[in-house]
Backbone as CSV, one residue per row, in Angstrom:
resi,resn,N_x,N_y,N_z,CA_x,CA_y,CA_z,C_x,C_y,C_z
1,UNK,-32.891,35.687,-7.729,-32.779,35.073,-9.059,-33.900,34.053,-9.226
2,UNK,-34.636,34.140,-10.254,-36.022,33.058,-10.167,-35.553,32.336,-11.547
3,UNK,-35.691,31.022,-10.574,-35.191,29.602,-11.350,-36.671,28.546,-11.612
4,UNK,-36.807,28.423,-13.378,-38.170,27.774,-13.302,-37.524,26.313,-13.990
5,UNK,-38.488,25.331,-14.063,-38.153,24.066,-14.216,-39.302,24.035,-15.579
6,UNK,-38.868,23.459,-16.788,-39.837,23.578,-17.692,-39.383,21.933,-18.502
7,UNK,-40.472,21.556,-18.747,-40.622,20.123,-19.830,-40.798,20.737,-20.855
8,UNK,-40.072,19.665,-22.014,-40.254,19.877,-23.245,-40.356,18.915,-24.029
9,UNK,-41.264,17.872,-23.554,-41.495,16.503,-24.410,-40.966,15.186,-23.768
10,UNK,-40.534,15.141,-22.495,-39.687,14.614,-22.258,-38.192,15.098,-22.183
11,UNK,-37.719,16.372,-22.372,-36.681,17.021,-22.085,-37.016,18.089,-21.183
12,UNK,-35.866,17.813,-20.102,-36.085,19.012,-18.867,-35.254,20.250,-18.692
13,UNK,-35.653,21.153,-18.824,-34.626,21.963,-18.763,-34.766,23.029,-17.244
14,UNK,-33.750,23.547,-16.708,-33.870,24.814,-15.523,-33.551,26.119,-16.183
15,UNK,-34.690,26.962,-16.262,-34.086,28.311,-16.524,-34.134,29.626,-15.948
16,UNK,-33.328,30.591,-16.089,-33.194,31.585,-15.278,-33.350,33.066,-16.165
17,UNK,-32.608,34.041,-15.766,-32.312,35.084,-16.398,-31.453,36.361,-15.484
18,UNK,-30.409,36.544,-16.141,-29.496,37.207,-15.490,-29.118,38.617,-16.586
19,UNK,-28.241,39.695,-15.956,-28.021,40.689,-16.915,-26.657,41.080,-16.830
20,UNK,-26.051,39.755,-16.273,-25.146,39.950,-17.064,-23.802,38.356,-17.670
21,UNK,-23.297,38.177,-18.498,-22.963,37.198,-18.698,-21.882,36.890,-17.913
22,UNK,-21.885,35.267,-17.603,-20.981,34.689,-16.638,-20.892,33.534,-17.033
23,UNK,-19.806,32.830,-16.742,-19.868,31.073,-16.651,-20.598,30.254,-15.986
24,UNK,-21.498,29.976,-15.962,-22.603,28.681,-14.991,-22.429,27.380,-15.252
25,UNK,-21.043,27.058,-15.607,-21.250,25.279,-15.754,-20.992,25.024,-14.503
26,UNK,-20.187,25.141,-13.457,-20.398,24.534,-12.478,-21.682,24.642,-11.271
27,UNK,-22.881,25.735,-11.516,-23.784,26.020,-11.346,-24.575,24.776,-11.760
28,UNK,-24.696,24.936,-13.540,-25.266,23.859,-14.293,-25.386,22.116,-13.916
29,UNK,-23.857,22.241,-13.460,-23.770,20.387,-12.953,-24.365,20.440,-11.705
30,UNK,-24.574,21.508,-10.858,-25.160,20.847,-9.182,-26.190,21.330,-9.543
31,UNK,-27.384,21.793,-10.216,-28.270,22.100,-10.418,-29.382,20.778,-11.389
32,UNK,-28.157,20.112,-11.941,-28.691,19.422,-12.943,-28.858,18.151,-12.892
33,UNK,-27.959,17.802,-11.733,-27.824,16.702,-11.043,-28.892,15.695,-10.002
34,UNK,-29.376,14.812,-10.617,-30.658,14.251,-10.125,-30.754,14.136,-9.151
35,UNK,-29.667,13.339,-8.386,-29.626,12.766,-6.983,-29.527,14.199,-5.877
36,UNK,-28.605,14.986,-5.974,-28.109,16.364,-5.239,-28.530,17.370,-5.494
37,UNK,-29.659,17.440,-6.926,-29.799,19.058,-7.002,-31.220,18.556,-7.621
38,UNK,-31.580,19.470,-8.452,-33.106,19.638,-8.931,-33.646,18.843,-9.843
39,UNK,-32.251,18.423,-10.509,-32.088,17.233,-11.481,-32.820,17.969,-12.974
40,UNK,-31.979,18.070,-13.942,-33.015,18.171,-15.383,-31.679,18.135,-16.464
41,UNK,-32.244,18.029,-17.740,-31.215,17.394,-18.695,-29.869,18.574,-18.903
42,UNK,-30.587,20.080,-18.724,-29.379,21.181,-19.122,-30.121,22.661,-18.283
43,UNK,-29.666,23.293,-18.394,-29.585,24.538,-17.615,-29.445,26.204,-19.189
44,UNK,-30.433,26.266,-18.580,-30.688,27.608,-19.679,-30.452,29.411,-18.857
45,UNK,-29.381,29.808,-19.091,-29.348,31.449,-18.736,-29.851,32.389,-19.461
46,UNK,-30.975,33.144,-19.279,-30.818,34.007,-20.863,-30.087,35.727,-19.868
47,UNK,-29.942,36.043,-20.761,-28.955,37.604,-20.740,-29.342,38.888,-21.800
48,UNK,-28.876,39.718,-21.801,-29.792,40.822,-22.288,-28.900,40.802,-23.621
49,UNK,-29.533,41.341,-25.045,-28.762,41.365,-26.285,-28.814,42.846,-26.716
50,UNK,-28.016,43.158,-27.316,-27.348,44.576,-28.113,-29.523,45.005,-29.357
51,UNK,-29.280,43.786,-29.434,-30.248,43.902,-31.158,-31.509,43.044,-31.130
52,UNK,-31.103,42.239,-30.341,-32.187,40.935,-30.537,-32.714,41.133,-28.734
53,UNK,-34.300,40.145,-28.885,-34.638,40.358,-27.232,-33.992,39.290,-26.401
54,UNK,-33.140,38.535,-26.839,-32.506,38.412,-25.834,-31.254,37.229,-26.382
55,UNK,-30.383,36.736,-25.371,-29.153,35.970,-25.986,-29.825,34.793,-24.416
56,UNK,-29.166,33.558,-25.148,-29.140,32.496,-24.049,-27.793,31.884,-24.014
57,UNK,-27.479,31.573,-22.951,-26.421,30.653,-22.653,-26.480,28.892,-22.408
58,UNK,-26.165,28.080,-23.107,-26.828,26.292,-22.841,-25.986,25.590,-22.660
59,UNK,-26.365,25.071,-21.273,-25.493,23.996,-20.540,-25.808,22.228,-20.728
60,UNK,-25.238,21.872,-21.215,-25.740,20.461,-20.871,-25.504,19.787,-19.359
61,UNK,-26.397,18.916,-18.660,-26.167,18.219,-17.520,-24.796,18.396,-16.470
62,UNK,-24.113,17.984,-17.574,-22.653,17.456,-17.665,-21.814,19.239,-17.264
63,UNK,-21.932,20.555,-17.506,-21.886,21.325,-17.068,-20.851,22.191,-18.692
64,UNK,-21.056,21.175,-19.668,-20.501,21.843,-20.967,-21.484,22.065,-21.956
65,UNK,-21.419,23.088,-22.552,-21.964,23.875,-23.823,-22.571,23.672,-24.776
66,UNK,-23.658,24.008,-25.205,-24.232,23.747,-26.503,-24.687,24.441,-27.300
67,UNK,-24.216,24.804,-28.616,-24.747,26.083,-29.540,-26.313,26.029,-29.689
68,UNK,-26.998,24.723,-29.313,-28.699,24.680,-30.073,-29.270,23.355,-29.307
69,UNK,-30.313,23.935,-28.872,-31.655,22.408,-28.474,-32.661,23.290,-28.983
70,UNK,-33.283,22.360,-29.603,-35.330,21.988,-30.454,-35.422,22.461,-29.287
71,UNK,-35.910,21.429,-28.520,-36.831,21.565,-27.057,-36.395,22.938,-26.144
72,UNK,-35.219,23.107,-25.800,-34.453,24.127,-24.960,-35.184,25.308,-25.277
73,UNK,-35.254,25.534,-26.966,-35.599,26.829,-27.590,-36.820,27.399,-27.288
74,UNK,-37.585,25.995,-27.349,-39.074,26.107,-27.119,-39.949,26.226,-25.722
75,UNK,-38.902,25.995,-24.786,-39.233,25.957,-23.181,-38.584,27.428,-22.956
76,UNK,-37.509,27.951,-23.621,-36.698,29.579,-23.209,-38.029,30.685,-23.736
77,UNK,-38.581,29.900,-25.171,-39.605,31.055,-25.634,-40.375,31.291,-25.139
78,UNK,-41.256,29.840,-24.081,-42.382,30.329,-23.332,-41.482,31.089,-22.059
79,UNK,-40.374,30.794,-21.428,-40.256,31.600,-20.226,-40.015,32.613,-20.684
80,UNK,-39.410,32.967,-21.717,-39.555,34.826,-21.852,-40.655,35.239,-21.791
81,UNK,-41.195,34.928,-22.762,-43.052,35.780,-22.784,-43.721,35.655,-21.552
82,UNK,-43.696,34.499,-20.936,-44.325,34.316,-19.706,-43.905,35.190,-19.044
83,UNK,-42.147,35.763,-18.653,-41.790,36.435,-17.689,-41.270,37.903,-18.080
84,UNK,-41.863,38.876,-19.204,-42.015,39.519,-20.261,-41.040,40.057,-20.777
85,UNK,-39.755,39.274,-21.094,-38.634,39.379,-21.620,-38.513,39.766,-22.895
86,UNK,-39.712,39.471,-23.635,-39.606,39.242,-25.054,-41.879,39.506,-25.548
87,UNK,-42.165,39.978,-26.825,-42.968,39.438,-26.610,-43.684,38.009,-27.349
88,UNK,-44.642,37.826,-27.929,-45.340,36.435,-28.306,-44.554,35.660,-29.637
89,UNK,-43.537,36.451,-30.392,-42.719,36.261,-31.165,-41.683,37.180,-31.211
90,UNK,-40.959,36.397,-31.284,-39.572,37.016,-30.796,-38.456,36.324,-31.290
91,UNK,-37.240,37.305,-31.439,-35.851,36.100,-32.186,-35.138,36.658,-31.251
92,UNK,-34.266,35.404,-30.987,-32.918,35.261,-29.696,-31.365,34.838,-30.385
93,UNK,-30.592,35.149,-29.368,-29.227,34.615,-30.265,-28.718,33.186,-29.230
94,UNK,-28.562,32.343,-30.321,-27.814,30.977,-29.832,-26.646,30.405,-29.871
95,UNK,-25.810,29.942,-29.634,-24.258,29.128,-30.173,-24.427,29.335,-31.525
96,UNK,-25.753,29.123,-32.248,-25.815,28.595,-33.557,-26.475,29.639,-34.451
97,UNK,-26.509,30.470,-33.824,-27.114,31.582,-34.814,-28.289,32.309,-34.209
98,UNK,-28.866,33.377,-35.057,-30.231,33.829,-34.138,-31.328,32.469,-34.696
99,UNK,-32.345,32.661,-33.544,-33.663,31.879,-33.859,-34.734,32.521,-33.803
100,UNK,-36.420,32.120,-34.413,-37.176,32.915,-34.259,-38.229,31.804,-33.325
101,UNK,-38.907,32.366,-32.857,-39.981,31.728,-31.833,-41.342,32.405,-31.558
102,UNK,-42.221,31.303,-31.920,-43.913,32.277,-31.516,-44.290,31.406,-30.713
103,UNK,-44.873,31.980,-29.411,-45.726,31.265,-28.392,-47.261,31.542,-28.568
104,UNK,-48.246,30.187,-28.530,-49.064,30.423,-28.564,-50.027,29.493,-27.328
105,UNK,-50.058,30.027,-26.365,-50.524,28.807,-25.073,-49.716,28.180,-24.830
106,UNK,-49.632,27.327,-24.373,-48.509,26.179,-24.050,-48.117,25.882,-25.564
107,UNK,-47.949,25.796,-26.424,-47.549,25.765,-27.746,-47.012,26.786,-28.204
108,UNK,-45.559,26.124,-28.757,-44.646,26.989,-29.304,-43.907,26.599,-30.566
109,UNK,-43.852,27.355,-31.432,-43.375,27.031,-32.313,-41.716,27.902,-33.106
110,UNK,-40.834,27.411,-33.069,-39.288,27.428,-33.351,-39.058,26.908,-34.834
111,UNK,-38.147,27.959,-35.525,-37.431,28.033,-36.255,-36.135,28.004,-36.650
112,UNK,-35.904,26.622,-36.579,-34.197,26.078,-36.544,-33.081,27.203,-37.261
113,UNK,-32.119,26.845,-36.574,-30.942,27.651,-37.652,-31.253,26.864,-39.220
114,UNK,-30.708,27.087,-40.005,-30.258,26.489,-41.504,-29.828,25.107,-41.099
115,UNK,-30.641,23.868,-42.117,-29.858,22.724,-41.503,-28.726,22.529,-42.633
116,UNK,-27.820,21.183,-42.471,-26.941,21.369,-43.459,-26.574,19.618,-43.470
117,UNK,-26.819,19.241,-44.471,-25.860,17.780,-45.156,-24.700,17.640,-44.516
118,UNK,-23.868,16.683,-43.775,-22.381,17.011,-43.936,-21.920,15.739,-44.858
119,UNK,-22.646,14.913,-44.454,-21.988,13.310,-45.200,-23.041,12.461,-45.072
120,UNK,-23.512,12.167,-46.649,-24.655,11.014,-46.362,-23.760,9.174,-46.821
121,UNK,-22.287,9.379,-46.304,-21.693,7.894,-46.454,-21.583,7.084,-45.411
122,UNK,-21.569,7.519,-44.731,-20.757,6.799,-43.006,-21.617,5.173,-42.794
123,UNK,-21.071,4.350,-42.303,-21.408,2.899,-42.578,-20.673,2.294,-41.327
124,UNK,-21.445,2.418,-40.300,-21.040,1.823,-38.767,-21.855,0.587,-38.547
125,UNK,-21.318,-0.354,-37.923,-22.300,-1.301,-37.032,-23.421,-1.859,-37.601
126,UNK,-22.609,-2.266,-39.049,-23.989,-2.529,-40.146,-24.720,-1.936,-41.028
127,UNK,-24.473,-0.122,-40.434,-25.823,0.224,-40.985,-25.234,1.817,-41.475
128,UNK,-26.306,1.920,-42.369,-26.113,3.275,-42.917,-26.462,4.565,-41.757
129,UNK,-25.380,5.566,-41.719,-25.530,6.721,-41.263,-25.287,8.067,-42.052
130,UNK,-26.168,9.000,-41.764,-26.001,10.442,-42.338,-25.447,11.315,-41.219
131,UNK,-24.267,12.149,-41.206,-24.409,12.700,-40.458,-24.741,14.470,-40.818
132,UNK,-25.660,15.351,-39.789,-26.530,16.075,-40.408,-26.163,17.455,-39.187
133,UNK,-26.390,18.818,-39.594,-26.313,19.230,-38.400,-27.925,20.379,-38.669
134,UNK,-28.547,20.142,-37.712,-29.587,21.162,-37.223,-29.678,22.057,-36.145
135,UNK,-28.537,22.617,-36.068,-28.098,23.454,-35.289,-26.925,23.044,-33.822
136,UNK,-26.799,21.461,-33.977,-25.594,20.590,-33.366,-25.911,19.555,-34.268
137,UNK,-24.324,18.909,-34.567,-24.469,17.465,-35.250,-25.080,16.990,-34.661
138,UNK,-26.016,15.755,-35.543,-26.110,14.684,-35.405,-26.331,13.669,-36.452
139,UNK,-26.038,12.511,-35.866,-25.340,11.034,-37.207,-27.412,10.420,-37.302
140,UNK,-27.425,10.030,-37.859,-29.213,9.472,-38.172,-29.103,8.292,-39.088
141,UNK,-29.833,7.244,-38.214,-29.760,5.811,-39.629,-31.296,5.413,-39.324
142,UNK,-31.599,4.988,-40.462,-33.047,4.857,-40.723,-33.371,3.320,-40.596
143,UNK,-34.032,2.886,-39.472,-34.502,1.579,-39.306,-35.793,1.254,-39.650
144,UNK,-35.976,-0.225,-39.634,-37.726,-0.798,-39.712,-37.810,-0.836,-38.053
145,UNK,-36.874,-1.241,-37.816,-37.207,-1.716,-35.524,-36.598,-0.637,-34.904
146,UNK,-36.953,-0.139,-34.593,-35.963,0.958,-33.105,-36.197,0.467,-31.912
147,UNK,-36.890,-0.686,-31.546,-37.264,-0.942,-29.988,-35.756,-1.336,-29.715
148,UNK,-34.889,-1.765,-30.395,-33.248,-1.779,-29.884,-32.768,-0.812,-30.046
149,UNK,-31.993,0.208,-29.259,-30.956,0.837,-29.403,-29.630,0.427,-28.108
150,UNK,-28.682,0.474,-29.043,-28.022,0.303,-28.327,-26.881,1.048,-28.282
151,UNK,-27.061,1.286,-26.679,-26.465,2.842,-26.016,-25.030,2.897,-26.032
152,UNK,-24.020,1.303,-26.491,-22.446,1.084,-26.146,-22.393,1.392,-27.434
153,UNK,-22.952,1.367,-28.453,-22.573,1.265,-29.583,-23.085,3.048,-30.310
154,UNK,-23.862,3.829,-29.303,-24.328,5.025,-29.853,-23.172,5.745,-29.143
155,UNK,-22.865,5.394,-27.906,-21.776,6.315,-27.400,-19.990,6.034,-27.568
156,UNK,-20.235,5.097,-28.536,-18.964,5.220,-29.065,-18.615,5.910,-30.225
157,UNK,-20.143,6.237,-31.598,-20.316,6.922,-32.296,-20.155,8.127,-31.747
158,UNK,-20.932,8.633,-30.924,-20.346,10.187,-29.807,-19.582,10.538,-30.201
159,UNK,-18.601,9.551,-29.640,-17.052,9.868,-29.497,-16.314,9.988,-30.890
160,UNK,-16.554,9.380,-31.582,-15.929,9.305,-32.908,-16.108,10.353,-33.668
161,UNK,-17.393,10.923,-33.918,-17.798,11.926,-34.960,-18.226,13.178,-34.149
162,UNK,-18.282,13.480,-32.753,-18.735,14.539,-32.083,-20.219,14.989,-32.428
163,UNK,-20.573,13.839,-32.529,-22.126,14.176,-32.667,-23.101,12.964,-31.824
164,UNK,-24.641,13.783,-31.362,-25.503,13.131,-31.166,-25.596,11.967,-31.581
165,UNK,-26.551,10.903,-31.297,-27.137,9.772,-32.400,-27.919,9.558,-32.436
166,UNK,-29.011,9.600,-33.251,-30.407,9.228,-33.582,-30.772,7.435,-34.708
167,UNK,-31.585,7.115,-34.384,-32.595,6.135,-35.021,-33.784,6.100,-35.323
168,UNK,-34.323,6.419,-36.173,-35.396,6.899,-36.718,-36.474,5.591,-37.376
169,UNK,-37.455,5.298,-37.149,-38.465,4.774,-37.994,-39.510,5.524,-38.495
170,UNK,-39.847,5.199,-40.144,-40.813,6.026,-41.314,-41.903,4.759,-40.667
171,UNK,-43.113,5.196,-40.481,-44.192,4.631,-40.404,-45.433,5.216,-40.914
172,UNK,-46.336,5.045,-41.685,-47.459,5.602,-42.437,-47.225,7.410,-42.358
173,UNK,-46.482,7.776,-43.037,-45.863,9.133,-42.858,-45.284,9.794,-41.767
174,UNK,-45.563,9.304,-40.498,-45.006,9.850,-39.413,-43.884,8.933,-39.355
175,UNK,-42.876,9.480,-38.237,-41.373,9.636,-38.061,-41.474,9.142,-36.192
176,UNK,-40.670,8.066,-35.617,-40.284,7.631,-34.725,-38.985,7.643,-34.237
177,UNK,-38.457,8.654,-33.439,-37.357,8.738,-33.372,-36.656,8.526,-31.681
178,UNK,-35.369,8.128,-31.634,-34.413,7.863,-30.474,-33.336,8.334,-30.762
179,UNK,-33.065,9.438,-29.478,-31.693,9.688,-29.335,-30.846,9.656,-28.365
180,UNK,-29.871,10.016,-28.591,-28.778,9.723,-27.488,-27.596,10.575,-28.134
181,UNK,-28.088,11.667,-26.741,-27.463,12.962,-26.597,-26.349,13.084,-26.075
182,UNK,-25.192,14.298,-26.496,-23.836,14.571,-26.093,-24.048,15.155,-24.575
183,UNK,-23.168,15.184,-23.925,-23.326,16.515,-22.772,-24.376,15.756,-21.439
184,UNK,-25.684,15.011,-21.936,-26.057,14.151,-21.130,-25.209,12.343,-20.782
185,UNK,-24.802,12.115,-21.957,-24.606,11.075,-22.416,-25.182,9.985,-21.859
186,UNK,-26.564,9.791,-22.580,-27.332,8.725,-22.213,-28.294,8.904,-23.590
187,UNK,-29.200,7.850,-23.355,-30.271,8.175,-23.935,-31.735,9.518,-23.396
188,UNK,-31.639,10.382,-24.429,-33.122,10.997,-23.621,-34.580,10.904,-24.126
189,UNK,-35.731,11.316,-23.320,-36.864,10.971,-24.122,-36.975,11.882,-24.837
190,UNK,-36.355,12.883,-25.265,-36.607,13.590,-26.575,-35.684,14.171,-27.188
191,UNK,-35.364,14.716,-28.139,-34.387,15.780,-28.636,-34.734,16.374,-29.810
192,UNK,-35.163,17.293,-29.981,-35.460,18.425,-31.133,-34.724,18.617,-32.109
193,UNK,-33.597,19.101,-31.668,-32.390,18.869,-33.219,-32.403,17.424,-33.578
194,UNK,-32.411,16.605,-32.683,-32.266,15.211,-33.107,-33.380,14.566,-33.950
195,UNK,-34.475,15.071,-33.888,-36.035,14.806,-34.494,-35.523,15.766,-35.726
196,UNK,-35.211,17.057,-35.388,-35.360,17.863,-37.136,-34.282,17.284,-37.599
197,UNK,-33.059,16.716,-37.482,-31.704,15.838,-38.197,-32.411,14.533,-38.956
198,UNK,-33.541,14.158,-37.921,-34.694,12.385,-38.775,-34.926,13.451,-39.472
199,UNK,-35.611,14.118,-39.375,-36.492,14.870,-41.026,-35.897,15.160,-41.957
200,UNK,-35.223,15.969,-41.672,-33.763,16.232,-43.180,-33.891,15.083,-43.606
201,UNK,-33.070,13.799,-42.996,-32.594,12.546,-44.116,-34.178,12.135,-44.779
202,UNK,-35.230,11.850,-43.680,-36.376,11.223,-44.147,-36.501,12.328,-45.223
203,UNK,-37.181,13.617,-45.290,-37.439,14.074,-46.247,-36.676,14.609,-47.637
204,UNK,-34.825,14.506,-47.273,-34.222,14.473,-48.683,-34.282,13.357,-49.101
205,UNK,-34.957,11.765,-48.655,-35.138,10.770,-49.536,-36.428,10.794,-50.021
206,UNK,-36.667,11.378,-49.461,-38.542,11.417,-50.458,-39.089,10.356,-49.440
207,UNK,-39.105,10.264,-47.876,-39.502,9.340,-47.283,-40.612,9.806,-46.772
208,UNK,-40.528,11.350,-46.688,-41.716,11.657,-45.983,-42.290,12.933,-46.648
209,UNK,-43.375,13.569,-46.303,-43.966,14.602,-47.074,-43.124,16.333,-46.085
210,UNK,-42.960,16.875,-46.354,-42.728,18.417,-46.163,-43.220,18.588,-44.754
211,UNK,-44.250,18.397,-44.632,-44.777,18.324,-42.999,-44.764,16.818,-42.517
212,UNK,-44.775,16.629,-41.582,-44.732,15.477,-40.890,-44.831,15.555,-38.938
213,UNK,-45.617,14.739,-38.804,-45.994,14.543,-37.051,-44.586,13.377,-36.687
214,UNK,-43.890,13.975,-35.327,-42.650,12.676,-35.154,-43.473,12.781,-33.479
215,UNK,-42.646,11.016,-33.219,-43.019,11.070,-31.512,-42.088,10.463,-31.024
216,UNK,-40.977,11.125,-30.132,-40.286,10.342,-29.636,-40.175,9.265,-28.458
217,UNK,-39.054,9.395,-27.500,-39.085,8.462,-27.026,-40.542,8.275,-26.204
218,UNK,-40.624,9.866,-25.224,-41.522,10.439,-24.609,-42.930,10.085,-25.186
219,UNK,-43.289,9.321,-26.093,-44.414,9.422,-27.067,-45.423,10.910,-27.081
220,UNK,-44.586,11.875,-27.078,-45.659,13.008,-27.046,-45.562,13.157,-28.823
221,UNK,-46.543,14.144,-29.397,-46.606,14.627,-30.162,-45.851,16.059,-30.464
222,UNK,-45.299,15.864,-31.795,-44.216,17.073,-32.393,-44.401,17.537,-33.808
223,UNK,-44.470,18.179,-34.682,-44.632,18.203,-35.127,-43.787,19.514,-36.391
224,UNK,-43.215,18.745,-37.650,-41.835,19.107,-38.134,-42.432,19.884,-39.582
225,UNK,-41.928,20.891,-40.193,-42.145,20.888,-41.404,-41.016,22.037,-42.336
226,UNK,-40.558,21.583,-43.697,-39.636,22.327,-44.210,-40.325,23.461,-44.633
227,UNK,-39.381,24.235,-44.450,-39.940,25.874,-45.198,-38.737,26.312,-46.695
228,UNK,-39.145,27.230,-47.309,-38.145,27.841,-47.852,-36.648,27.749,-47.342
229,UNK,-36.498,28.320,-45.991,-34.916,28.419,-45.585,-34.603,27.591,-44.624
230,UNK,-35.767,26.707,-43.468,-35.234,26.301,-42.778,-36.074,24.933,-42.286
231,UNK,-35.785,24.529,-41.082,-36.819,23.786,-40.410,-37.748,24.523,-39.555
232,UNK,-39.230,24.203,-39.427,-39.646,24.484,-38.539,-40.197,23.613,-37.686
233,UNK,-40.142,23.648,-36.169,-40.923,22.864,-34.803,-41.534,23.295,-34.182
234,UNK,-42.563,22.702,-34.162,-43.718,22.939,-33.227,-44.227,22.191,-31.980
235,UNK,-44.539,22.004,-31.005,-44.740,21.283,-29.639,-44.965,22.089,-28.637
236,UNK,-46.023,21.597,-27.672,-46.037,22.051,-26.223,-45.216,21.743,-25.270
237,UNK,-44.771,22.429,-24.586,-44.213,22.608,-23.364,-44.974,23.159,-21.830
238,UNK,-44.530,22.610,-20.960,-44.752,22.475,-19.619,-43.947,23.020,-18.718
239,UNK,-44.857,24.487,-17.742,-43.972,24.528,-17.058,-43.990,24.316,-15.567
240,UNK,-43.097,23.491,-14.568,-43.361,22.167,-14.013,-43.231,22.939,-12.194
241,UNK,-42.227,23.846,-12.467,-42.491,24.780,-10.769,-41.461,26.063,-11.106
242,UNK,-41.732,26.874,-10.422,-40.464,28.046,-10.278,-39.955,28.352,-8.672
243,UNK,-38.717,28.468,-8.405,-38.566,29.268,-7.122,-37.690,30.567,-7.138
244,UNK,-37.536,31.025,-6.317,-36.568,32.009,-6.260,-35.349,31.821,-4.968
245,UNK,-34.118,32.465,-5.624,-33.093,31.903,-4.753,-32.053,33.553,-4.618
């Protein structure tokens, strides 16, 4: 079974490929686990599909489930093509629907499920929140400072609304964003749904233009833009070692 280790901005993921489907969360947690295993944020299976080139299975850290990751999508697209699963564009099936994906060099570019409004009222801890889903909830409040976040007060939101949490700053058109992810529960240096969830709110207020460059925690470069039906992401990915087991 060949297990590769791939970056995605500051998000790590382990992925594999198997043919046939199984449960791997308890795989996922000793695999994912910093101190005892290889350590990375979630664990990616892909498996063979009826229609599409291929289906994935997504683990968070923690060894539970996730219909959709930005980054995940974009580190699974280069290991298919790389390992010729699929070829240079290709659509896969997710928790959250199919996705489409073109690799081009270390650059890949992903096409979110449909994003969707759920509630632009929510009013926590002072401050205005939207909560948004881009293929997993997440809650988004728009600051001037993000150098504070604070992690007692994001993971109690978690808990409350079953969603991510993001903080976003608009700065000369680009987008600064922090999140703090379910399934890891911490803060991470990046998150993709969590960056396309800042864009929705920034760009249904007219905060930002249609395209837009975001950098998260990771300060890498990302880069977001609305289409007709959906979101699209773009970013390089890294891939960091492979072994076989």
């Amino acid at each position: 079974m060949l297990l590769e280790k791939y970056n995605a901005n500051g998000n790590d993921f382990l992925i594999s490929h198997t043919f046939k489907k199984s449960d791997f969360s308890d795989f996922a947690k000793r695999v994912c686990n910093r101190q005892s295993g290889v350590g990375a944020d979630g664990f990616i299976a892909l498996i063979p599909h009826d229609t599409l080139d291929f289906e994935w299975l997504f683990y968070n850290s923690d060894g539970s489930t996730a219909e959709m990751c930005g980054n995940g999508s974009r580190a699974t697209a280069h290991y298919a093509f790389k390992n010729g699963l699929a070829n240079s564009e290709m659509v896969f099936m997710t928790g959250a629907g199919e996705i489409g994906c073109s690799v081009e060099g270390d650059e890949v570019t992903t096409d979110l499920t449909p994003p969707k409004i759920i509630r632009r009222d929510i009013k926590e801890f002072g401050w205005s929140w939207w909560l948004v889903n881009t293929g997993v909830p997440h809650l988004v409040s728009i600051r001037d400072d993000i150098s504070e976040f604070s992690i007692s007060e994001a993971r109690k939101l978690r808990y409350k609304y079953n969603a991510n949490v993001n903080i976003v700053k608009v700065e000369n058109g680009n987008l600064f964003v922090r999140t703090y992810e379910r399934g890891v529960e911490d803060e991470t240096l990046a998150c993709g749904t969590g960056m396309a969830g800042c864009f929705l709110r920034a760009v249904s207020e007219d905060l930002v233009s249609s395209k837009v460059t975001v950098f998260p925690k990771s300060g890498d470069t990302l880069y977001l833009e609305k289409t007709d039906k959906t979101l699209r992401f773009k970013g390089a990915v890294q891939n960091s070692f492979f072994t076989k087991f």
